[in-house]
C-alpha positions as CSV (number, residue, x, y, z in Angstrom):
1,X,-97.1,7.9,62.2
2,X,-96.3,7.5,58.2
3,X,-99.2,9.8,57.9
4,X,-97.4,12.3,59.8
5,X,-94.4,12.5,57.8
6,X,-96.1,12.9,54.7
7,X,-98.5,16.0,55.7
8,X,-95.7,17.7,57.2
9,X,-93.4,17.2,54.7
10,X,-95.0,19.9,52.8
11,X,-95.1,22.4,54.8
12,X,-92.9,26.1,54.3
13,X,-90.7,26.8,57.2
14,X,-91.0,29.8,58.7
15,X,-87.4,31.3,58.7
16,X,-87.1,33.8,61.5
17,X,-85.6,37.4,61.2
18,X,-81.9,38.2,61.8
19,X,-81.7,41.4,64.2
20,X,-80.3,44.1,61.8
21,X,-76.2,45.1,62.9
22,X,-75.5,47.8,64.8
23,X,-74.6,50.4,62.3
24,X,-71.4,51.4,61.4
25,X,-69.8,54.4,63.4
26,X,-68.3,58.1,61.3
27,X,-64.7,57.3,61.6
28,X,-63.2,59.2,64.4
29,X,-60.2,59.6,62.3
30,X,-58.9,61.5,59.1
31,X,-57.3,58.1,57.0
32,X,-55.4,59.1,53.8
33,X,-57.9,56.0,52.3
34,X,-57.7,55.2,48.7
35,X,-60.5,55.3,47.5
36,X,-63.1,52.3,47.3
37,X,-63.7,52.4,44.0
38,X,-60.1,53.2,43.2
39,X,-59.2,49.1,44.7
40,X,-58.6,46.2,42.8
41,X,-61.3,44.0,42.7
42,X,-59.7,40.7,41.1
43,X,-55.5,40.0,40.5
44,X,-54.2,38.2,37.6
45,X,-52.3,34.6,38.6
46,X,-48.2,34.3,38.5
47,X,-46.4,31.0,38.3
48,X,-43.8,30.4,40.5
49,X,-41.5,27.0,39.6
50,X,-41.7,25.4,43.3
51,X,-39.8,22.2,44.3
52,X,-41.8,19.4,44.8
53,X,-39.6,17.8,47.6
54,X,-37.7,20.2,49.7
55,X,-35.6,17.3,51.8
56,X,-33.9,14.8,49.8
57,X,-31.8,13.3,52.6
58,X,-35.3,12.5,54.6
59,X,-36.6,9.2,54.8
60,X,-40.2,10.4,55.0
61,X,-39.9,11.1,51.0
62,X,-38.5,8.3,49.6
63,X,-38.5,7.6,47.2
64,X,-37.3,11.3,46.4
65,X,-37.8,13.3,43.3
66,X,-36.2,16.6,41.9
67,X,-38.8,17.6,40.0
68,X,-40.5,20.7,40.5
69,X,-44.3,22.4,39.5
70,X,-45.8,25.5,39.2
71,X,-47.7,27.2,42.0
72,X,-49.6,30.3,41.9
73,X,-49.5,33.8,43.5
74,X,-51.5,36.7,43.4
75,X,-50.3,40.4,44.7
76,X,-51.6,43.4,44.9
77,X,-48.9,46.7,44.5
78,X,-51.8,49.3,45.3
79,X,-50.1,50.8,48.6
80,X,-46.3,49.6,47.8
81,X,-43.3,52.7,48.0
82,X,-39.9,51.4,47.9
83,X,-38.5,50.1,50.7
84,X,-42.2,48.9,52.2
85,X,-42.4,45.4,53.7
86,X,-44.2,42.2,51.8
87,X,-46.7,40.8,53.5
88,X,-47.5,37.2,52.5
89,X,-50.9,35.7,52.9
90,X,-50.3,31.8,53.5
91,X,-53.7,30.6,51.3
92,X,-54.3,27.4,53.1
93,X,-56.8,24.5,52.3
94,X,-58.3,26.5,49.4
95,X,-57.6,28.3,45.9
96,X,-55.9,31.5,46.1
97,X,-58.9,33.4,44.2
98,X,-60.8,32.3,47.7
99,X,-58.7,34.6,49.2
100,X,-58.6,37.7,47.0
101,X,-60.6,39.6,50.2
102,X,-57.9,39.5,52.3
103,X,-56.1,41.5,49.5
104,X,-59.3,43.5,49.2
105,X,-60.7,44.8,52.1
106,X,-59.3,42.1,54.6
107,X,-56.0,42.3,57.0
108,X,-53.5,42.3,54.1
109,X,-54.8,45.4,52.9
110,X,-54.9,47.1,56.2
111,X,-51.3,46.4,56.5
112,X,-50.5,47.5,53.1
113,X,-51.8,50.9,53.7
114,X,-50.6,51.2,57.1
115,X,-46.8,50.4,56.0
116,X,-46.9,50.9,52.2
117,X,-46.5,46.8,51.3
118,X,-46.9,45.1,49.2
119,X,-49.2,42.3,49.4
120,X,-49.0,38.5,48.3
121,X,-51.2,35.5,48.6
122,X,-49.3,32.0,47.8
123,X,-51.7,29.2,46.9
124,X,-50.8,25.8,48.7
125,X,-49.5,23.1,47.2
126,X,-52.2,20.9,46.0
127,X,-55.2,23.0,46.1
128,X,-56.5,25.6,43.4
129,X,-54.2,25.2,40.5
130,X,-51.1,24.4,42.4
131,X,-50.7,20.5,42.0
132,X,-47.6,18.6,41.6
133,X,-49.0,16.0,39.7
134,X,-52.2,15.5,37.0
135,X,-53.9,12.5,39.9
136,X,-53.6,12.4,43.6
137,X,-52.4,9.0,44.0
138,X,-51.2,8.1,47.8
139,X,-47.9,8.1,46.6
140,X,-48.5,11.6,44.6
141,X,-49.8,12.6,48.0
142,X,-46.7,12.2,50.1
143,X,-45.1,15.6,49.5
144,X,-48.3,17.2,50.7
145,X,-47.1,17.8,54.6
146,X,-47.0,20.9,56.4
147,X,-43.3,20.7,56.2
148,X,-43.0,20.5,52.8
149,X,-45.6,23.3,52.8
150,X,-44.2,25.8,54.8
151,X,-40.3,24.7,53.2
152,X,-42.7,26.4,50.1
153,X,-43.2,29.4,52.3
154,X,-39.7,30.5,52.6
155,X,-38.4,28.9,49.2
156,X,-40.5,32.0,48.0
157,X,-39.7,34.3,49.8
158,X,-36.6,34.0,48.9
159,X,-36.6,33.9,44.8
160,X,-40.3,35.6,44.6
161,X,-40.4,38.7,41.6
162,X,-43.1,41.1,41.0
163,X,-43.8,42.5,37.6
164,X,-44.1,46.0,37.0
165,X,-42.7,46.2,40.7
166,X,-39.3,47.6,40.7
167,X,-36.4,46.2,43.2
168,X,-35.6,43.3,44.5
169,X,-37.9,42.3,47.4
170,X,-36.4,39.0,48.0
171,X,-36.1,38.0,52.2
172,X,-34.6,38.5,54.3
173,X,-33.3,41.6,53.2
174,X,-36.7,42.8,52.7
175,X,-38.8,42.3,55.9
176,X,-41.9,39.2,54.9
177,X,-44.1,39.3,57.7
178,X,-47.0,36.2,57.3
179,X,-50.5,35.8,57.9
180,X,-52.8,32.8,57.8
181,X,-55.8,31.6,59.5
182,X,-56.8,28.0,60.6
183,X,-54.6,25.8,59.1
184,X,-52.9,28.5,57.3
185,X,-52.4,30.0,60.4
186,X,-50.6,27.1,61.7
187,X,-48.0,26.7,59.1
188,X,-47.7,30.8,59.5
189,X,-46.4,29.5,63.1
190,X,-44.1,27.0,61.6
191,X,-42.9,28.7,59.4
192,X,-41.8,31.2,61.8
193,X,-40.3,28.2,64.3
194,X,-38.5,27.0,61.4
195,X,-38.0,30.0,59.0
196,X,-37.8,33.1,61.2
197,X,-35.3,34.5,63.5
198,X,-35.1,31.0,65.9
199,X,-34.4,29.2,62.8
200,X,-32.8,29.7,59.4
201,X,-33.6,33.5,59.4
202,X,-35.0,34.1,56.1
203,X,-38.9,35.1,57.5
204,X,-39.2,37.9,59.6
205,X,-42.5,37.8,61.3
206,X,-45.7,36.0,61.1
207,X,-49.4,37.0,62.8
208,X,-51.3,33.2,63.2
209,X,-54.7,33.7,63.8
210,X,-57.0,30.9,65.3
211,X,-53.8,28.9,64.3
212,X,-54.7,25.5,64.6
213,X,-51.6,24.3,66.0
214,X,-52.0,21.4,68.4
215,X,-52.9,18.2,66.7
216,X,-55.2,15.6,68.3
217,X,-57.0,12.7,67.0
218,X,-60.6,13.3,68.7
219,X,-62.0,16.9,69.1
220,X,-65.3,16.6,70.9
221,X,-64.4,20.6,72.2
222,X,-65.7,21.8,68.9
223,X,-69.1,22.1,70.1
224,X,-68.1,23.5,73.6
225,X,-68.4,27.6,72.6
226,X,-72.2,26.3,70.8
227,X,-73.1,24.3,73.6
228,X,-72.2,27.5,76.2
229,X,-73.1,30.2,74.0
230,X,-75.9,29.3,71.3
231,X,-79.1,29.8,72.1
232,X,-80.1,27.8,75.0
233,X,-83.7,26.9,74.1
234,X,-82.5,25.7,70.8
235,X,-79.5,24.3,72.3
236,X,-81.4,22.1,74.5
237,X,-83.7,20.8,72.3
238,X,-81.2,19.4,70.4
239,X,-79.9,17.8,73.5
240,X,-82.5,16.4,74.0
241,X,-83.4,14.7,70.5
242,X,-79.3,13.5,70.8
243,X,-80.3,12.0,73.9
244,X,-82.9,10.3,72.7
245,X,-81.9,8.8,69.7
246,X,-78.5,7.4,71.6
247,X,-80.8,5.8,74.0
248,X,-82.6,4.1,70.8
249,X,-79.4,3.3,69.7
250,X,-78.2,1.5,72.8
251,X,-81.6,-0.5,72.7
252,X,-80.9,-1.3,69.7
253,X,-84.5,-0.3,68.7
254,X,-84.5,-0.4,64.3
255,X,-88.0,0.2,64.0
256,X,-87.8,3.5,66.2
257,X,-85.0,4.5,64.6
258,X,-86.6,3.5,61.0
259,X,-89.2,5.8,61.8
260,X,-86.5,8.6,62.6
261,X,-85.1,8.7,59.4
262,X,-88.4,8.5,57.7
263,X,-89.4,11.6,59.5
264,X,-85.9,13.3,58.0
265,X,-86.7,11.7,54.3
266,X,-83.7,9.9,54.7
267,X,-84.9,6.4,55.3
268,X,-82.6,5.4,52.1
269,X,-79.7,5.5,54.7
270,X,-79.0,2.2,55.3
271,X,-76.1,2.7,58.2
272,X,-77.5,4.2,61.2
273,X,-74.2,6.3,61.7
274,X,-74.2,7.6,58.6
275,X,-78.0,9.4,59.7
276,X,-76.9,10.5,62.8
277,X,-73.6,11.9,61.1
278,X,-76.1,13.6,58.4
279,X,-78.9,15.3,61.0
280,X,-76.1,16.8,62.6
281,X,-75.1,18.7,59.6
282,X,-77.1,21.9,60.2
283,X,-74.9,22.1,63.5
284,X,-71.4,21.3,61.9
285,X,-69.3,18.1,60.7
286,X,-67.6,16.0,61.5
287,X,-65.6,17.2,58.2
288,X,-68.2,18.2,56.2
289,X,-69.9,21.6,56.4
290,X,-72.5,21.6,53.2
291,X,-74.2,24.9,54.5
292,X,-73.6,27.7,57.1
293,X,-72.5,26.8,61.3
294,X,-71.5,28.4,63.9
295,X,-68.2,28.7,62.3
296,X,-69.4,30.8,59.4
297,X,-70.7,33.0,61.2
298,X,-69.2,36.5,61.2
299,X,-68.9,40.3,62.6
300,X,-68.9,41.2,59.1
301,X,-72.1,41.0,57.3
302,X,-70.7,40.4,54.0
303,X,-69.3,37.9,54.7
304,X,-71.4,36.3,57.6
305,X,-73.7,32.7,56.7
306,X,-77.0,33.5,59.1
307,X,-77.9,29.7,58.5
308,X,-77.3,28.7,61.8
309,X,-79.8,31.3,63.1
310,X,-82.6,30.0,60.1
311,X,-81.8,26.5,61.7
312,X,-82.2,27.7,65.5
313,X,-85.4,29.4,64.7
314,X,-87.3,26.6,63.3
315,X,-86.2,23.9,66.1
316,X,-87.6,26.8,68.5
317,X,-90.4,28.1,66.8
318,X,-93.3,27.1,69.2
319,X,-96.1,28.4,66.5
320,X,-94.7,25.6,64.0
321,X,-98.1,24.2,61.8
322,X,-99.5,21.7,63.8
323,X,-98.4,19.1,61.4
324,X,-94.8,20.2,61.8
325,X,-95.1,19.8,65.7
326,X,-96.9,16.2,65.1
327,X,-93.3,14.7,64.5
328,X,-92.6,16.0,68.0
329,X,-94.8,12.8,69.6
330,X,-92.6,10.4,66.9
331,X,-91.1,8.7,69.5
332,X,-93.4,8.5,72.5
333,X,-94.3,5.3,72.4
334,X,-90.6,4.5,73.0
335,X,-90.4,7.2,75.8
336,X,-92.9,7.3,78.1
337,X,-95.3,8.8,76.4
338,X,-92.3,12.2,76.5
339,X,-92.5,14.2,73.6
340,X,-89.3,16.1,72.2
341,X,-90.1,19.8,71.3
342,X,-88.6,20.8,68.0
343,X,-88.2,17.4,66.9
344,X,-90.6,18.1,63.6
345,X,-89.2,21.2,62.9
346,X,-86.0,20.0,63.0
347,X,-86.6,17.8,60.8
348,X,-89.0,19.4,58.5
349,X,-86.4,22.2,58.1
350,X,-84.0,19.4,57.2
351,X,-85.7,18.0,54.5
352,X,-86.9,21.7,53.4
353,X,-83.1,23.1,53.5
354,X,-80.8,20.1,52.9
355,X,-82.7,17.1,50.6
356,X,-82.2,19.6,48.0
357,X,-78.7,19.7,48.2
358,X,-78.6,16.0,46.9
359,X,-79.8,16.7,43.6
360,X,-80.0,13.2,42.3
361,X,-82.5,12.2,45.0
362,X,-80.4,9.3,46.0
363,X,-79.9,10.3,49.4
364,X,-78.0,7.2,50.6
365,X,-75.5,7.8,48.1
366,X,-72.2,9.2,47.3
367,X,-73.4,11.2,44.4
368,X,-72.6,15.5,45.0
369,X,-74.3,16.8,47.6
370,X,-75.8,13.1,49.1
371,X,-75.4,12.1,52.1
372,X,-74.0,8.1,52.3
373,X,-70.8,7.5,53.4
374,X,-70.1,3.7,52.7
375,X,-68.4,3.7,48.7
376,X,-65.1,3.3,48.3
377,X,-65.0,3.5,44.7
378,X,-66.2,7.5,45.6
379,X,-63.4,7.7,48.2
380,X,-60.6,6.4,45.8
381,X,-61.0,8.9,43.4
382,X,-57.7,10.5,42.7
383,X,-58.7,13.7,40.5
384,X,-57.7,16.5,42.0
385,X,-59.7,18.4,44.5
386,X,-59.8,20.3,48.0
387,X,-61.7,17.6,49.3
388,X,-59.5,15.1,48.9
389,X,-56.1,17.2,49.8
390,X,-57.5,18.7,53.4
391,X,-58.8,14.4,53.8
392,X,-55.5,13.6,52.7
393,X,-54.3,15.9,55.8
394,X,-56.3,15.2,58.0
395,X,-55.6,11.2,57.8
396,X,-51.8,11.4,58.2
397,X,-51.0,14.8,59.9
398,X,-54.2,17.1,61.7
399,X,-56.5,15.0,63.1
400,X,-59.3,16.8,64.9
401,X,-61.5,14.7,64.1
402,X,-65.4,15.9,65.6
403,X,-67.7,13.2,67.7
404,X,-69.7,13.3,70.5
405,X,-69.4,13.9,74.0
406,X,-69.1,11.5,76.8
407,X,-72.2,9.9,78.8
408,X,-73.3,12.0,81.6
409,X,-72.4,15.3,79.1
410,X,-75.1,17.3,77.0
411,X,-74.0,16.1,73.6
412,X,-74.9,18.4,69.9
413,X,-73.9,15.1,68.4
414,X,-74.5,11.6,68.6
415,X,-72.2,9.5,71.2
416,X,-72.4,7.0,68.2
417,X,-70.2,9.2,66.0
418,X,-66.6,8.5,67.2
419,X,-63.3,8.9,65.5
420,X,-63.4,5.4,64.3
421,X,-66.3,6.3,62.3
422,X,-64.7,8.9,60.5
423,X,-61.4,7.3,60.2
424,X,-63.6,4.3,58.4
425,X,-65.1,5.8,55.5
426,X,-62.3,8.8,55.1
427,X,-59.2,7.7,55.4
428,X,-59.7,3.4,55.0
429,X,-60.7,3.4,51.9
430,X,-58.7,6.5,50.5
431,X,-55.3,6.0,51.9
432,X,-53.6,2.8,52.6
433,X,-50.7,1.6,54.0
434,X,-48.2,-0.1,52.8
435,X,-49.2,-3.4,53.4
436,X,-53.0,-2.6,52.2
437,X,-52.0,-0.9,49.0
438,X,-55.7,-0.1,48.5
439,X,-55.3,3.5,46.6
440,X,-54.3,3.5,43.1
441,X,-51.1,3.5,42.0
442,X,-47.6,1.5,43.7
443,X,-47.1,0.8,46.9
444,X,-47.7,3.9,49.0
445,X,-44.5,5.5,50.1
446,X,-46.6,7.3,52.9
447,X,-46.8,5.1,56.3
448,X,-50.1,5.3,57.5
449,X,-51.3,3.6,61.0
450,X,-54.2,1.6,60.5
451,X,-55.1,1.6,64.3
452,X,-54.2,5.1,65.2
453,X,-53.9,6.8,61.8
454,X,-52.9,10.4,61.9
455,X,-49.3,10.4,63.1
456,X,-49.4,13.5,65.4
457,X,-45.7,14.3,65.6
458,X,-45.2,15.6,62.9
459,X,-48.0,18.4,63.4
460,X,-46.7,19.1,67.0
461,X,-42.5,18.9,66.8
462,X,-43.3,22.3,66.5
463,X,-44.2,23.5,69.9
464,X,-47.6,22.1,70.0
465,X,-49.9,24.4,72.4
466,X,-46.1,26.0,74.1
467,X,-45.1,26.9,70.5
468,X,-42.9,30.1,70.5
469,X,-41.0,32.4,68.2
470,X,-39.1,35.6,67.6
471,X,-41.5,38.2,66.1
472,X,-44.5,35.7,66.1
473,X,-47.9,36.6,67.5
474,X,-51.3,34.8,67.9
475,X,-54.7,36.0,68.0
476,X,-57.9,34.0,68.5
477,X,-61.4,34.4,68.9
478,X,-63.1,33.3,72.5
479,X,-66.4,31.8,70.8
480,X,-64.2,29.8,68.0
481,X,-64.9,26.1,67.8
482,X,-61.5,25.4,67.1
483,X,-59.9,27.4,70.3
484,X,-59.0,24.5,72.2
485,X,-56.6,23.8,69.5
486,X,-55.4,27.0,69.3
487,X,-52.7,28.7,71.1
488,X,-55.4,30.0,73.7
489,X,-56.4,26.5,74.4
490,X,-58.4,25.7,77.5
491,X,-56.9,22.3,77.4
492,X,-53.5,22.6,79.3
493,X,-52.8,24.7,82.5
494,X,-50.4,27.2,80.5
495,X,-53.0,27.6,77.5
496,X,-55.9,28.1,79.9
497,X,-53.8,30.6,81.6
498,X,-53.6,32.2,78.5
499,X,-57.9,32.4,78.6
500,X,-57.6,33.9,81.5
501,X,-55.0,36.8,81.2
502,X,-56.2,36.8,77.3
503,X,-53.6,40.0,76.2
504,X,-50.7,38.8,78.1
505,X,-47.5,36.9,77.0
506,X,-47.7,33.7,78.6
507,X,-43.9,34.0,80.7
508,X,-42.0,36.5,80.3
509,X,-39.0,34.6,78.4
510,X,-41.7,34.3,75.4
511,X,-41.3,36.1,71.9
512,X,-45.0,35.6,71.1
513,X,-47.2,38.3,71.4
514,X,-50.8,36.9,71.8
515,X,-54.4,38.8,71.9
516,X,-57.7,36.8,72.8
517,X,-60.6,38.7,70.9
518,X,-63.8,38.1,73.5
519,X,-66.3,37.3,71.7
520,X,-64.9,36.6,68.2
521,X,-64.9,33.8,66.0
522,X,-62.6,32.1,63.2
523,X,-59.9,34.3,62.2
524,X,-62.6,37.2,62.8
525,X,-59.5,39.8,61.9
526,X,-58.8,38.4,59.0
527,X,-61.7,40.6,57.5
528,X,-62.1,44.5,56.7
529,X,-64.1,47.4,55.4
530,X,-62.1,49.4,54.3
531,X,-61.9,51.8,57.4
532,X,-60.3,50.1,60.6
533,X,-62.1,53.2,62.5
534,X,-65.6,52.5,61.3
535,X,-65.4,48.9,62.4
536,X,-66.6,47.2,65.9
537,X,-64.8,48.2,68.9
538,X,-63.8,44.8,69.5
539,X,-62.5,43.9,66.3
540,X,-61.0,47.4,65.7
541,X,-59.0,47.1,68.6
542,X,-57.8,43.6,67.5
543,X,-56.9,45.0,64.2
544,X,-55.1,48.1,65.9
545,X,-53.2,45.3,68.0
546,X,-51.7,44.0,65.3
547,X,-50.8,47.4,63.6
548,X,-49.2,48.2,66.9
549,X,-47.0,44.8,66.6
550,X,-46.2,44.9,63.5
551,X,-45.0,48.4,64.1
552,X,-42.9,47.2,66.3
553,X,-41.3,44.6,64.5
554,X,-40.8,46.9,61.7
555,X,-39.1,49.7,63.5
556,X,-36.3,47.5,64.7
557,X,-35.7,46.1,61.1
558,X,-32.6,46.3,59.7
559,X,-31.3,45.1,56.5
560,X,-28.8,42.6,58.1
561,X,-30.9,41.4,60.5
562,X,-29.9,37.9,59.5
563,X,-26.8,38.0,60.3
564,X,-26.9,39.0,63.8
């Protein structure tokens, strides 16, 4: 079998082709466009002084501090006449240059040009260049919550100046209307609940698209829209394999299992989980995304990863070299004699596609791009970083943590892979409690569950999956791995109602306005061309949606609109 892996651990794999899009229609309508060329193609950073700790009477934050840093915005002025609205892209678990298309070609600049805004992105705290502190320290952590966040959102809006723009545009006199997606889009929600005209009045209106607003600690739904709508011949192979390899597991068979790895050229992996979490990477998580999923895929070319189509194509390619389908008879002997189509393409496109990524050929390590899971020196690190903000996050406050699916359910991930796993070689090592004071630096101020970790309540006081809110609307995508989280959730009776009657307020007592785009993806409207006309029906009329509302919440604007 050794000889196996080695002959076909040289051959190519054959990537199949990606049917071409359907072209892009003549728009049907005369637009006063400016011109493409005419755009701004990059925006220079502002510094905004921010306060680190927006509640100094809470609890949560002690010990308190009143010291502040500097976080960055970027705007664009293009479309602005006085008098126009702002519109304030919330940047989420990224840098703000990650979001320049939005300003571009993307949802902030249709809005601009429909209602002569101006448009904003505001890094988060802690990501990009917009960090409190020089380390990441638990205790320098603790003031990274989604309440101090969106407290950020409306601090801004309130003190924000734009050079070269004349007037004040300062809320609420001026109308700040919000748009995230994801997470982003969630604390657009929030801040609305807490911020707009339910709460302290300052925001006026928010779109949250794919707004990930219910937290949970396990979230085997992720692969429920790949398991219904991927391709089912590749879908089923990898089934299958999953299948299989739990069955090895519960056996407890090492030298099958051995043999597995070797076929994937990762036999350094010492910790079974830690192979099963890595050979499920092609198909997404859990919390780690190296290369294209289903998630990055995308009605937008230009933006769209085809990986998961590459991937698909080689676990189904039935001409595979014969020493490619070899690997598919691995594990007969400890079947039956049942082989498991794609198996060796599977896992020659594995070692063809993602070995590389660990550049120091140390694949059962932590070094970049690696794949072991098991160091916590790596894990304590407290420079700066996305990674370990969103972690950070996800320990104490989101949740959603991927694994498989129960017995007797088709499964894209091993049943081995639970939240325990990922809770032990994320958060463990990187966060402690109190009590544990494993991180660097004091005693954490941060109270973290050691048994339960994330402490959902404060993601969900907000309204969870019956969040409402004046001049608040939500817009997901059908075929989104994180819709069950969203507000068109398939998890409760209301939310699946929601599915159901997609472009329908959920009672009629509601402020939100929600839209269900069939067929789309992640925050899908969050990108543009340039010419709402010449896009897709389906996303055109999801982008003409939320002119139409926006419209609306603009028209009854008022300059005192506070103080009613």
């Amino acid at each position: 079998m050794l000889s196996i892996v080695a002959s076909w651990a040289l051959a190519l794999v054959a990537v199949n082709a990606i049917p071409s899009p359907v072209d892009l229609r003549a728009s049907r309508v005369e637009r006063d466009l400016v011109r493409r060329d005419s755009r701004p193609t990059s925006y220079p950073a502002n510094n905004f002084t921010q306060l680190i700790d927006h509640f100094p009477q809470s609890s949560r934050y002690e010990p308190h501090t009143n010291g502040t840093f500097t976080q960055r915005y970027f705007f664009d002025s293009t479309y602005y006449k006085d008098g126009g609205p702002v519109f304030l892209y919330i940047g989420g678990e990224t840098s703000g240059e990650s979001r320049f298309s939005n300003l571009e070609t993307g949802i902030i600049q249709i809005l601009m040009q429909e209602f002569n805004g101006l448009g904003v992105i505001l890094e988060n705290r802690y990501y990009g260049e917009s960090y409190p502190f020089e380390t990441t320290t638990t205790d320098e952590l603790a003031y990274l919550t989604n309440e101090q966040t969106i407290a950020d959102n409306a601090y801004f809006a309130q003190r924000a100046t734009f050079p070269n723009v004349t007037g004040n545009l300062t809320a609420p006199n001026t109308p700040w209307i919000l748009y995230g997606g994801s997470l982003a889009g969630a604390e657009t929600a929030f801040s609305i609940v807490e911020y707009g005209g339910s709460g302290e009045k300052i925001l006026y209106g928010g779109i949250a698209s794919s707004a990930v607003v219910h937290a949970v600690h396990a979230y085997p739904q992720w692969y429920d829209p790949i398991q219904k709508l991927g391709p089912q011949d590749c879908i089923g192979r990898i089934n299958d394999i999953v299948d299989s390899y739990d069955a090895l597991v519960e056996a407890n068979n090492t030298a099958a299992i051995q043999q597995l790895k070797e076929l994937f050229g990762l036999q350094d992996l010492e910790s079974d989980l830690d192979f099963a979490y890595t050979i499920a990477l092609p198909i997404g998580g859990p919390d780690n995304y190296p290369l294209g999923t289903w998630q990055e895929l995308n009605w937008n070319k230009s933006v769209s990863d085809p990986q998961w189509w590459y991937f698909c194509g080689n676990v189904t390619d039935d001409n595979a070299p014969a020493n490619v389908t070899a690997g598919d008879s691995l594990l007969a002997n400890y079947t039956d004699g049942k082989t498991l189509p794609g198996l060796g393409a599977y896992a020659a496109y594995f070692q063809q596609v993602y070995l590389p990524l660990c550049e120091s050929g140390r694949y059962g390590s932590t070094d970049p791009g690696c794949f072991g899971t098991q160091n916590e020196s790596y894990w304590n690190d407290t420079t700066p970083s996305t990674s370990r903000s969103y972690t950070y996050s996800t320990c104490t406050e989101l949740g959603a943590y991927q694994q498989g699916q129960p017995e007797g359910k088709p499964s894209l991930l091993s049943r081995s892979i639970t939240t325990s796993f990922t809770q032990q070689w994320v958060c463990t090592p990187t966060y402690s409690d109190r009590a544990g004071n494993q991180s660097p630096g004091p005693a954490s101020s941060v109270q973290l569950d050691t048994d339960r970790w994330t402490n959902l309540t404060h993601y969900n006081k907000y309204g969870d999956l019956n969040i409402t809110g004046e001049r608040l609307a939500f817009i997901d995508g059908s075929s989104d791995v994180w819709l069950d989280v969203c507000y068109h959730s398939t998890l409760t009776n209301t939310s699946a109602n929601r599915v159901a009657n997609p472009n329908s307020n959920a009672t009629a007592a509601s402020e939100v306005e929600a839209y269900l785009i069939n067929g789309g993806g992640h925050h899908w409207d969050s990108y543009g061309i340039l010419d709402v006309d010449a896009e897709p029906d389906f996303i055109m009329q999801a982008h003409l949606w939320e002119i139409k509302v926006v419209k609306k919440w603009l028209d009854a604007f008022t300059s005192d609109w506070y103080k009613q």
